[in-house]
KENUVEX-801985 format. One record per atom (N, C-alpha, C, CB): residue in one letter; chain; atom name; x negated, y negated, z. Coordinates in steps of 0.2 Angstrom, whole numbers, plus 5000, padded with zeros to 4 digits. Glycine has a CB too. Layout:
# residues N
a A CA X Y Z;
...
This chain:
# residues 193
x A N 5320 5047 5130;
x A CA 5324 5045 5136;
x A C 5331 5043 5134;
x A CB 5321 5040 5141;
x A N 5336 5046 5137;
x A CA 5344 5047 5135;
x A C 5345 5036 5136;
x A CB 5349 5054 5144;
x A N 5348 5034 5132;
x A CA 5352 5026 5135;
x A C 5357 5026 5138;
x A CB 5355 5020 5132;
x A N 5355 5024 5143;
x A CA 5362 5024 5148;
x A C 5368 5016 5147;
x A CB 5358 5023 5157;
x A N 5374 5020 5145;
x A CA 5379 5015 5142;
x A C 5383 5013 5147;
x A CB 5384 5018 5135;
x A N 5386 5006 5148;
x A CA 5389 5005 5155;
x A C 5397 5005 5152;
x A CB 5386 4996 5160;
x A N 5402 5006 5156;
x A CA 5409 5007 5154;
x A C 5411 4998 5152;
x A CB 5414 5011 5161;
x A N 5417 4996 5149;
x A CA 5416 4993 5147;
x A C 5421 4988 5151;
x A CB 5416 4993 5140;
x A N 5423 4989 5159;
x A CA 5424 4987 5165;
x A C 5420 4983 5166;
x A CB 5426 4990 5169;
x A N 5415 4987 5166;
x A CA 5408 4983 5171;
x A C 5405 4976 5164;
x A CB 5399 4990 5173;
x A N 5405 4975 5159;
x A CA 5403 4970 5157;
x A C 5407 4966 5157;
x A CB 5400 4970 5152;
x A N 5406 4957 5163;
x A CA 5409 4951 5161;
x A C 5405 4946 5156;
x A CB 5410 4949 5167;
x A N 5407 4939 5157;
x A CA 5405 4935 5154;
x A C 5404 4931 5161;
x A CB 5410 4933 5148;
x A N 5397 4928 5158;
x A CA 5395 4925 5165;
x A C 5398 4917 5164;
x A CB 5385 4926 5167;
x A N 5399 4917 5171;
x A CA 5402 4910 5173;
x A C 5412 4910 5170;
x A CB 5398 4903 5167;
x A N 5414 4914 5170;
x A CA 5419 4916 5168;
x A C 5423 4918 5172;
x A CB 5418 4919 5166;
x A N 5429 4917 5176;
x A CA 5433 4918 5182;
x A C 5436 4926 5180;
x A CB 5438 4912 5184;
x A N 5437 4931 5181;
x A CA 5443 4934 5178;
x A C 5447 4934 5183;
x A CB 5442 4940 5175;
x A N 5456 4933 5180;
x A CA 5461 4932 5184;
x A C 5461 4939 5188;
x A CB 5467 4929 5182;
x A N 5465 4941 5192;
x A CA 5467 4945 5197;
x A C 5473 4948 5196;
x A CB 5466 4942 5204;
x A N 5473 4954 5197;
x A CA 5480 4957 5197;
x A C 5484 4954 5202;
x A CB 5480 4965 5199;
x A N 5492 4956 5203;
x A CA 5496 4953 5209;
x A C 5492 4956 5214;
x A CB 5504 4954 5210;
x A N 5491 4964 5213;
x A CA 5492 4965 5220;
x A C 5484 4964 5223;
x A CB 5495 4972 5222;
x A N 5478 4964 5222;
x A CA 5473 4962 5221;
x A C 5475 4955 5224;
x A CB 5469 4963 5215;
x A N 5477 4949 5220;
x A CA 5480 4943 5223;
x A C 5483 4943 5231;
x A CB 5485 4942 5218;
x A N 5485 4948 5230;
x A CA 5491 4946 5236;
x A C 5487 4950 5244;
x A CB 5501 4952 5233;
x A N 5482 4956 5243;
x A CA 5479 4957 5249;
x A C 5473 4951 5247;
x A CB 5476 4965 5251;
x A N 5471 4949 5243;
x A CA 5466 4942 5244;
x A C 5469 4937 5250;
x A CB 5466 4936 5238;
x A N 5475 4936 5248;
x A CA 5478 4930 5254;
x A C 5478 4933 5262;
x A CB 5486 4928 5251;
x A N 5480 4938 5262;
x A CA 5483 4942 5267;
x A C 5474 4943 5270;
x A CB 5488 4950 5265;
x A N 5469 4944 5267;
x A CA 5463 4945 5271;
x A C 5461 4937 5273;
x A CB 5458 4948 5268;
x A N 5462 4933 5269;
x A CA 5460 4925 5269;
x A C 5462 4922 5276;
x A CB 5464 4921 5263;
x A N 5470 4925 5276;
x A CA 5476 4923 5283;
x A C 5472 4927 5290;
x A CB 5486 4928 5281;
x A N 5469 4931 5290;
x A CA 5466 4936 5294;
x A C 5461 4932 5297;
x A CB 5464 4942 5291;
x A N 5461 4929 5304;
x A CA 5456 4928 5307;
x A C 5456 4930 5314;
x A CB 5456 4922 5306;
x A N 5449 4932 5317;
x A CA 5448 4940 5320;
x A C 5448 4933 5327;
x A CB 5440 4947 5317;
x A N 5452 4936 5333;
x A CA 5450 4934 5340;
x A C 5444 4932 5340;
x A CB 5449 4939 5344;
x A N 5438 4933 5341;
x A CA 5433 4935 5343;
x A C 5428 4937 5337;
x A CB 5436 4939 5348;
x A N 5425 4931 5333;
x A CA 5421 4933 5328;
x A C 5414 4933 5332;
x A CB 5422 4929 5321;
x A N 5408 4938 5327;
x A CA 5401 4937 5330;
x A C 5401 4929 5330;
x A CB 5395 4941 5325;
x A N 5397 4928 5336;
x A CA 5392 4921 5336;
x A C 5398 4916 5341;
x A CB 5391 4918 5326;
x A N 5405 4920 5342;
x A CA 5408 4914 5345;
x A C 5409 4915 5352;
x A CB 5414 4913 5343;
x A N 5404 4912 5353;
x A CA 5402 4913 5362;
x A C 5406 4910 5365;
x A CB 5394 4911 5366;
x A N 5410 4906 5364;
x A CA 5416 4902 5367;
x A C 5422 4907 5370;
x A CB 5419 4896 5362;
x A N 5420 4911 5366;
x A CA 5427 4915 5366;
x A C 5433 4909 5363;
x A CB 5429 4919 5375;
x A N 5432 4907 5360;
x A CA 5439 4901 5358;
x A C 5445 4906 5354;
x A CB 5435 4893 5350;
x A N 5452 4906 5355;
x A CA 5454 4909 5354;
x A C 5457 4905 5345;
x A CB 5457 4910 5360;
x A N 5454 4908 5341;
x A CA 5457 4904 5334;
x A C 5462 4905 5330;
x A CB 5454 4904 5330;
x A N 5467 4909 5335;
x A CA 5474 4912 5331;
x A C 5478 4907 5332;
x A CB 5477 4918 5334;
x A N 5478 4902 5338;
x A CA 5482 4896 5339;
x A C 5482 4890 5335;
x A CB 5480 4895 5345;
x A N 5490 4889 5333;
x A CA 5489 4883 5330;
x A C 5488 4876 5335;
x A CB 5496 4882 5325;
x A N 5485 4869 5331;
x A CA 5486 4862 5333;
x A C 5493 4862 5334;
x A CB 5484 4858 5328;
x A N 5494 4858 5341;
x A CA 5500 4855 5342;
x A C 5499 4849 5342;
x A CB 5503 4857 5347;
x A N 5506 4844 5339;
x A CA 5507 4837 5340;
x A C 5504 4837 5346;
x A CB 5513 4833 5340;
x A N 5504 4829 5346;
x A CA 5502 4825 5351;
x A C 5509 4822 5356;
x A CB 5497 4820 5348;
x A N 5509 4821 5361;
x A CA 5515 4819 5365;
x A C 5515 4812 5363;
x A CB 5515 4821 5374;
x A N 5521 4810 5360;
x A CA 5523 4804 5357;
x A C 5527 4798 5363;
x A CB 5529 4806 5350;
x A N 5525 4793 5362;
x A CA 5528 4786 5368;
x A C 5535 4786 5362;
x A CB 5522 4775 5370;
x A N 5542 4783 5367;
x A CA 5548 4786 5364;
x A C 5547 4778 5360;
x A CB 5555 4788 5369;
x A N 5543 4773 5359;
x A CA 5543 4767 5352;
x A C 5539 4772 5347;
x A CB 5538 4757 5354;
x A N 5533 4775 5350;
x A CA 5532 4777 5343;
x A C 5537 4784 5340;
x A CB 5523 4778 5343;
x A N 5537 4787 5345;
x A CA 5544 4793 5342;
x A C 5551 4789 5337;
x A CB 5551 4798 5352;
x A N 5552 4784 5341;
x A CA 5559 4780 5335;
x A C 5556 4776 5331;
x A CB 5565 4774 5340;
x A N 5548 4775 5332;
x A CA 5546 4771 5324;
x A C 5545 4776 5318;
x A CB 5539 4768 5325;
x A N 5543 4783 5320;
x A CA 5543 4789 5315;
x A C 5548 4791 5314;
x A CB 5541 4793 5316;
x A N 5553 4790 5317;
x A CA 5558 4794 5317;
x A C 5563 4790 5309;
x A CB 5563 4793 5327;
x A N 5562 4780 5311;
x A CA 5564 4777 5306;
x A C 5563 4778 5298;
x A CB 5564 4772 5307;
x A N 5553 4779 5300;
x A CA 5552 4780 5295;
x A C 5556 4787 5292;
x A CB 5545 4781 5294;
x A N 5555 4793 5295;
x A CA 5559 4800 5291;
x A C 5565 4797 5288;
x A CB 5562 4806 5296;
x A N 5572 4793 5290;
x A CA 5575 4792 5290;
x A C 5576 4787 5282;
x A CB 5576 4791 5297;
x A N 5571 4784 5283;
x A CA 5571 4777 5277;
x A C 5568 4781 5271;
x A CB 5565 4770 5279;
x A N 5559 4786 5272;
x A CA 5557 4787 5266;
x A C 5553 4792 5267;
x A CB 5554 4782 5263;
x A N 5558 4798 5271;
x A CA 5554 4804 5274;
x A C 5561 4810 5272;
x A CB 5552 4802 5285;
x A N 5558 4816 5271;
x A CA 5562 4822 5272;
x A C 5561 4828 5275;
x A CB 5563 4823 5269;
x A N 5566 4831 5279;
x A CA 5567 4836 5283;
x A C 5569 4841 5280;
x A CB 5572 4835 5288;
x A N 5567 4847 5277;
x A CA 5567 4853 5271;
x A C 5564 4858 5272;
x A CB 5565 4851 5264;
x A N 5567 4863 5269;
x A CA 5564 4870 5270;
x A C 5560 4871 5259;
x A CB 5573 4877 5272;
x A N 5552 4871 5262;
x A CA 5550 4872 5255;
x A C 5546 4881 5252;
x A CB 5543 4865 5254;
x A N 5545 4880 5246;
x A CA 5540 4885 5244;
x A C 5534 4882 5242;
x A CB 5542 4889 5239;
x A N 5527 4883 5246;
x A CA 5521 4882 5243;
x A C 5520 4885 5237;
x A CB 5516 4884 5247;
x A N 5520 4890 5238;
x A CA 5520 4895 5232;
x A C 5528 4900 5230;
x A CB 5513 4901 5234;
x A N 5527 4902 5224;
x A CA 5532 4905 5220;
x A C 5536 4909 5223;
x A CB 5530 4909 5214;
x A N 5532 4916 5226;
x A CA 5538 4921 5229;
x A C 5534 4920 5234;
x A CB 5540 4931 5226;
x A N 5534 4915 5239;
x A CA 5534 4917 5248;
x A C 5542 4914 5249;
x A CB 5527 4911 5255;
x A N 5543 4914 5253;
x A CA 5549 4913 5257;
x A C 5547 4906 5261;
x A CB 5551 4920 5264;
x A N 5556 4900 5262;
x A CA 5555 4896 5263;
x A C 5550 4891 5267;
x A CB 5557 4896 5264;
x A N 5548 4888 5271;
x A CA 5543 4885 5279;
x A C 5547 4880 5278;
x A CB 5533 4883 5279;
x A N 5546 4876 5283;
x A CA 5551 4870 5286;
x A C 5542 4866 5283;
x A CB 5556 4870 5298;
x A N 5546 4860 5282;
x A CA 5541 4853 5280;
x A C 5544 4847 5283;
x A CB 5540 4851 5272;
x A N 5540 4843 5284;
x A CA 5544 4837 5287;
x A C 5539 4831 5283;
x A CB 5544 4836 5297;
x A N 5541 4827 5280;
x A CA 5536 4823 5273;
x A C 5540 4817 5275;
x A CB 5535 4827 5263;
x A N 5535 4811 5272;
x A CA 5536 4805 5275;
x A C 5531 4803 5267;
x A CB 5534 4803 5283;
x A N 5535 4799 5261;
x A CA 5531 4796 5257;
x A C 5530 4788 5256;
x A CB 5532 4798 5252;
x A N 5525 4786 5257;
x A CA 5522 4778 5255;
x A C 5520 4775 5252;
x A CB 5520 4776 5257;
x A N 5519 4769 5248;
x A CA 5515 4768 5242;
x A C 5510 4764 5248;
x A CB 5518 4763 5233;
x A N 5510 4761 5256;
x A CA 5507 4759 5260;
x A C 5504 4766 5263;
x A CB 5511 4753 5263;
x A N 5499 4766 5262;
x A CA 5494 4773 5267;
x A C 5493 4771 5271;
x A CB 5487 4777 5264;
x A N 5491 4764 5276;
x A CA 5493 4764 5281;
x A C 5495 4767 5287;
x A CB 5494 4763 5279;
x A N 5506 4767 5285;
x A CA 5509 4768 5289;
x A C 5508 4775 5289;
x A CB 5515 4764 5289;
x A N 5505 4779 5284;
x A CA 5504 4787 5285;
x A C 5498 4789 5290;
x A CB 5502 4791 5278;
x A N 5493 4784 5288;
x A CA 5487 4785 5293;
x A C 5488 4786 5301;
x A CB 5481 4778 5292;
x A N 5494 4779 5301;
x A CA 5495 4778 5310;
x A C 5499 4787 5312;
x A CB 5503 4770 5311;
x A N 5506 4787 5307;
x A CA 5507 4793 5309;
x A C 5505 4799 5310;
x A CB 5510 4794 5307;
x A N 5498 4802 5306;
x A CA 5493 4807 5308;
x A C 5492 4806 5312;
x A CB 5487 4809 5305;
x A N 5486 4799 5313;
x A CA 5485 4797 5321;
x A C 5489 4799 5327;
x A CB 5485 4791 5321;
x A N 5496 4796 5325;
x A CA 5499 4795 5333;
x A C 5501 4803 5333;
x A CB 5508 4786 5335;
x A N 5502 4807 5330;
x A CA 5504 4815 5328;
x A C 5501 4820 5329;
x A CB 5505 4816 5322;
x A N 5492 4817 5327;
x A CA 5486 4823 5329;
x A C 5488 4828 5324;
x A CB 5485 4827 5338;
x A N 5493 4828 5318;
x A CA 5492 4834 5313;
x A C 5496 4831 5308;
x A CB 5494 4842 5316;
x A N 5494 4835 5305;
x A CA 5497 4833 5299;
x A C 5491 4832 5290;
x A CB 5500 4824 5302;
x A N 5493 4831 5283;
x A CA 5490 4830 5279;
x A C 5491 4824 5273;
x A CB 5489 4835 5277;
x A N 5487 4819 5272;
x A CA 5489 4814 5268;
x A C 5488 4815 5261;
x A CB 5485 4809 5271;
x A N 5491 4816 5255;
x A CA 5491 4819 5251;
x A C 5490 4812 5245;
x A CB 5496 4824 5251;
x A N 5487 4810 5241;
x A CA 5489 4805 5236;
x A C 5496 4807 5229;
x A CB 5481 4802 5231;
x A N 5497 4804 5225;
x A CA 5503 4806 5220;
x A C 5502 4803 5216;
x A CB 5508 4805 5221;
x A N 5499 4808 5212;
x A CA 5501 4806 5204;
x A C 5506 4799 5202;
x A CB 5505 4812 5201;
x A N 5503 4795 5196;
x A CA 5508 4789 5195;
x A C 5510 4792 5190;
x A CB 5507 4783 5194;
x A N 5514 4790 5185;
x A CA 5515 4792 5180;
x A C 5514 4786 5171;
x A CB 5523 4795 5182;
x A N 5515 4780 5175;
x A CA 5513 4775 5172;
x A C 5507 4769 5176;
x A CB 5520 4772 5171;
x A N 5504 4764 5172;
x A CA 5499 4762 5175;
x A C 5502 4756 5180;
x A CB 5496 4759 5168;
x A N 5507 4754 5178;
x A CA 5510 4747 5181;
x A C 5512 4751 5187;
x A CB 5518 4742 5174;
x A N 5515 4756 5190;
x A CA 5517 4760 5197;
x A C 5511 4758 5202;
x A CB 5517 4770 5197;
x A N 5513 4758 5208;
x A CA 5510 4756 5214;
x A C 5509 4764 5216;
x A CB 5515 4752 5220;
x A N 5500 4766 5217;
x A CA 5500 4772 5219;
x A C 5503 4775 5225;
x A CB 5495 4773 5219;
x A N 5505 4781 5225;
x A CA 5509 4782 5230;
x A C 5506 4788 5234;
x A CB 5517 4783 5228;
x A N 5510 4787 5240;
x A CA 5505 4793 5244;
x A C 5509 4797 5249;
x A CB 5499 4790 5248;
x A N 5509 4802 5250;
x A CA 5514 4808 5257;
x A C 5509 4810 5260;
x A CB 5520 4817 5254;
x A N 5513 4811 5269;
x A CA 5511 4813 5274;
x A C 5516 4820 5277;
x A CB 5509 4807 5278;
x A N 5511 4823 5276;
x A CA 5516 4831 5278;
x A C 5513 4835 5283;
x A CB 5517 4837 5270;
x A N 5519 4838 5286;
x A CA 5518 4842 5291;
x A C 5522 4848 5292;
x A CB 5518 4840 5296;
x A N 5519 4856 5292;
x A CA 5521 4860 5290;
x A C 5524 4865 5298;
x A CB 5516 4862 5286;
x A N 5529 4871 5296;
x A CA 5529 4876 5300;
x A C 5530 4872 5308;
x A CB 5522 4881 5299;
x A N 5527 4876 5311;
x A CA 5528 4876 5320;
x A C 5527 4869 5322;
x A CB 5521 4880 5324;
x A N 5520 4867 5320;
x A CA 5521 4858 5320;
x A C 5525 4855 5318;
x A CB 5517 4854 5318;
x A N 5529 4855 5311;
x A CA 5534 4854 5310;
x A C 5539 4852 5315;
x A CB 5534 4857 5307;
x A N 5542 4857 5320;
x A CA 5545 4860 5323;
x A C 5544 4854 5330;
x A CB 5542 4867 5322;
x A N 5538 4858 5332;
x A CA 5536 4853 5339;
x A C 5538 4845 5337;
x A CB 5527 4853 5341;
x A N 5536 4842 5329;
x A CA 5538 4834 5328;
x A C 5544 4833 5330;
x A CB 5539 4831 5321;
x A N 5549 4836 5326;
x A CA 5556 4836 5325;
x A C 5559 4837 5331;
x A CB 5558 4840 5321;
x A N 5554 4841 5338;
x A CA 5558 4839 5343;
x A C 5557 4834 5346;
x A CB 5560 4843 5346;
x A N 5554 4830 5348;
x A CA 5552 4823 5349;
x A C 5556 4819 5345;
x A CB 5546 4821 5347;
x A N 5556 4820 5337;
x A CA 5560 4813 5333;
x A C 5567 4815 5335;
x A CB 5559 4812 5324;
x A N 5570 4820 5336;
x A CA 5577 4822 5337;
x A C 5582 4815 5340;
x A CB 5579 4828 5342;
x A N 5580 4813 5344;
x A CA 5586 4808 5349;
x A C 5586 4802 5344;
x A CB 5583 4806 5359;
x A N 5580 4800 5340;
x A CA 5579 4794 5338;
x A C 5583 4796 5329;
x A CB 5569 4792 5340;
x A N 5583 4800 5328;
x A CA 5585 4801 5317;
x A C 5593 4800 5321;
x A CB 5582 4813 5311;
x A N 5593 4794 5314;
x A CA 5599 4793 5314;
x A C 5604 4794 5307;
x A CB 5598 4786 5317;
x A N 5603 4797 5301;
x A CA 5604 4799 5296;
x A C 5607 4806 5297;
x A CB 5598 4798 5293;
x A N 5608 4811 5289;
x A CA 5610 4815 5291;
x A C 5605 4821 5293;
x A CB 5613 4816 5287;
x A N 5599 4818 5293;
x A CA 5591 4822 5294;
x A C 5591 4822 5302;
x A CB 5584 4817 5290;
x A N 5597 4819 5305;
x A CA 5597 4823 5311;
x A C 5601 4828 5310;
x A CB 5599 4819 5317;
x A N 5608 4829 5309;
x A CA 5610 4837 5308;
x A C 5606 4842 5308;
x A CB 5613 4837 5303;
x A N 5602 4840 5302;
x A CA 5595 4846 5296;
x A C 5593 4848 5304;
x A CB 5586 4841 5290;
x A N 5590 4841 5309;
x A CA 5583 4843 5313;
x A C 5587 4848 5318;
x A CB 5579 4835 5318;
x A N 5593 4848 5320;
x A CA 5598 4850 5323;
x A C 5595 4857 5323;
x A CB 5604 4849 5321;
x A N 5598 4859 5316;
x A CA 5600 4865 5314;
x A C 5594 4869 5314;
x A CB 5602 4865 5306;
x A N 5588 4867 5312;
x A CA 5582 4869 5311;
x A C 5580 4870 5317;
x A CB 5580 4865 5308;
x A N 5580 4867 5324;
x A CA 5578 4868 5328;
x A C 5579 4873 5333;
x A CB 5579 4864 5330;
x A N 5588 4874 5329;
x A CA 5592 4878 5334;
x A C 5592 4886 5332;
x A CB 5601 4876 5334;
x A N 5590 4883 5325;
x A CA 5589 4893 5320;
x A C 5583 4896 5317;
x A CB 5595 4892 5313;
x A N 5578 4890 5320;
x A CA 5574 4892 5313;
x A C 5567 4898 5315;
x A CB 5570 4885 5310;
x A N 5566 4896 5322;
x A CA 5561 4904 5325;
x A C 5566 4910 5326;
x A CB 5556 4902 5336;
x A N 5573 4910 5326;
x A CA 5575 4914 5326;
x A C 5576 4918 5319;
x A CB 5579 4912 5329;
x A N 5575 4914 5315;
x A CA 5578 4920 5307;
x A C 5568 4919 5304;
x A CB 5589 4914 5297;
x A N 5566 4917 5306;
x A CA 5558 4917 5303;
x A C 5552 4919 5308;
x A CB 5555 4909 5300;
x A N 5551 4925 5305;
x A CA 5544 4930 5311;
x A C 5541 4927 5308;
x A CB 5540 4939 5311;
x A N 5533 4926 5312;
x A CA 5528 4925 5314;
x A C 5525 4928 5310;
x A CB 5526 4927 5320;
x A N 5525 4935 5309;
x A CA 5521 4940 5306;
x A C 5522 4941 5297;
x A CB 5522 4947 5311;
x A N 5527 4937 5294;
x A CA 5531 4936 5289;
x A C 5535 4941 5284;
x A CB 5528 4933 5286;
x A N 5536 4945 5292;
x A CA 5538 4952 5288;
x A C 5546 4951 5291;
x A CB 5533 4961 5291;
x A N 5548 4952 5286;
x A CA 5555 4953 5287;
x A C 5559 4960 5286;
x A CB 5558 4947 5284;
x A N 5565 4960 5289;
x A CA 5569 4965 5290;
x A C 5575 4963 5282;
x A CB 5571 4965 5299;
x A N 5581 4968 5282;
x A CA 5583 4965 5279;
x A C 5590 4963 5281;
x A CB 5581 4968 5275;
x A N 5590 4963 5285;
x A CA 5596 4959 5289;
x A C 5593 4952 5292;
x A CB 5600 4963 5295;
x A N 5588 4951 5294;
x A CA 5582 4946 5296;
x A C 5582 4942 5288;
x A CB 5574 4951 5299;
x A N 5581 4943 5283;
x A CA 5584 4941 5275;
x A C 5589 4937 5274;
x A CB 5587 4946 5272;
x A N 5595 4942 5275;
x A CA 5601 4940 5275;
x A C 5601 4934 5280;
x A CB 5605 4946 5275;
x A N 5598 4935 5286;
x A CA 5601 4930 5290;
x A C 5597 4925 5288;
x A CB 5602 4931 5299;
x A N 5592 4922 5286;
x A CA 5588 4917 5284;
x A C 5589 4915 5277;
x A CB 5581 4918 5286;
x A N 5594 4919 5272;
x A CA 5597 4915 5268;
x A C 5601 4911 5270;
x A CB 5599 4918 5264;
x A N 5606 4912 5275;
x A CA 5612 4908 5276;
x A C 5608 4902 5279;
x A CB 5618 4912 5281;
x A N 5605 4902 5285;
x A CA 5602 4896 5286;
x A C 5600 4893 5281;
x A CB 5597 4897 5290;
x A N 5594 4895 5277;
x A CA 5593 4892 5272;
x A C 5600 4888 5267;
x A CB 5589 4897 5268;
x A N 5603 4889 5267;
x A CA 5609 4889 5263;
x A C 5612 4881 5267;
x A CB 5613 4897 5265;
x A N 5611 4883 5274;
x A CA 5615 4880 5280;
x A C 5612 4874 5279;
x A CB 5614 4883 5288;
x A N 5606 4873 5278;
x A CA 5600 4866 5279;
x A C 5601 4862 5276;
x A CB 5593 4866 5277;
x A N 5601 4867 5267;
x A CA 5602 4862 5261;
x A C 5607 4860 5259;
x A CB 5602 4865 5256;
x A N 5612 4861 5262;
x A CA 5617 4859 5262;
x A C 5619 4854 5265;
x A CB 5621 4863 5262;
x A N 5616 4852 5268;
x A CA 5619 4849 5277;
x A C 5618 4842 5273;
x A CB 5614 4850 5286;
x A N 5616 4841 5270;
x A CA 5617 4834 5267;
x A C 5624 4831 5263;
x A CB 5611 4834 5261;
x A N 5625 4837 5259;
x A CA 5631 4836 5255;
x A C 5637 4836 5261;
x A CB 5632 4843 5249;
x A N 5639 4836 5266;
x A CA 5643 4840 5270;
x A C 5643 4832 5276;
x A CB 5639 4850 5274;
x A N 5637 4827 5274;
x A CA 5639 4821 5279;
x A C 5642 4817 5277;
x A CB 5633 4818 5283;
């Protein structure tokens, strides 16, 4: 009887991750991001394309967040990862977790992250971040109350930012061009007060 020899693709090493090509990587994510209307088993019909929205803020607690951004918080456009394109963040850091716990709370979104120290003798520190759309909805609640140049940022952001960033994160390439300049516009708004 002939041996049958397997190509030498198919043998791994077991327990052994092997990395992923980009583009292999990049529909990973893109199917990960894919969540269907209407999966089997969801007799609710719950719709799960919708994000969490804040919570409607009383205008002491809106100007009590608002001081914190202002004192030990920031209004920025980041990258999670290398080549995506910017997302608005709005982050608040504290070595008291605490006053981040209240802010999730009185907010209904958001994530509490710890931070690396770098020495032993540091007070561990910790950020509370909120991304994208919620982002968005915060900042327009904190707007009237930021009194820094991180009200310009909230300004700017508010006025331009669903407008140069689809939903669907395909951009055009004048849609590009226009969300570099914003981008451009944000970062800068600091230097400029």
């Amino acid at each position: 009887m002939p041996r049958i020899t397997r190509p030498a693709s198919w043998i791994q090493d077991e327990g052994i991750v092997q990395p992923l090509s980009k583009d292999k990587d990049k529909l990973s994510r893109r199917l990960h991001q894919f969540v269907p209307r209407h999966l089997p088993g969801n007799f609710f019909r719950v719709n799960l394309n919708n994000y969490k929205k804040t919570n409607a803020l009383s205008k002491e607690d809106a100007a009590y967040l608002a001081g914190l951004i202002d004192g030990e918080g920031t209004i920025t456009l980041v990258r999670k990862h290398r080549n995506e394109h910017r997302q608005l963040g709005v982050f608040i850091s504290s070595t008291e977790r605490h006053l981040l716990e209240f802010a999730k709370s009185v907010t209904g979104v958001g994530k509490i992250t710890t931070k690396k120290t770098s020495k032993s003798a540091h007070s561990p520190g910790f950020a509370y971040a909120v991304y994208n759309r919620q982002a968005l909805n915060l900042l327009n609640s904190l707007l009237p109350y930021l009194r820094s140049y991180k009200r310009d940022r909230a300004q700017l952001i508010l006025n331009h930012y669903l407008a140069c960033t689809p939903r669907n994160g395909k951009y055009t390439e004048d849609l590009l061009i226009k969300k570099g300049k914003f981008e451009r516009a944000v970062l800068d708004t600091k230097a400029n007060s």
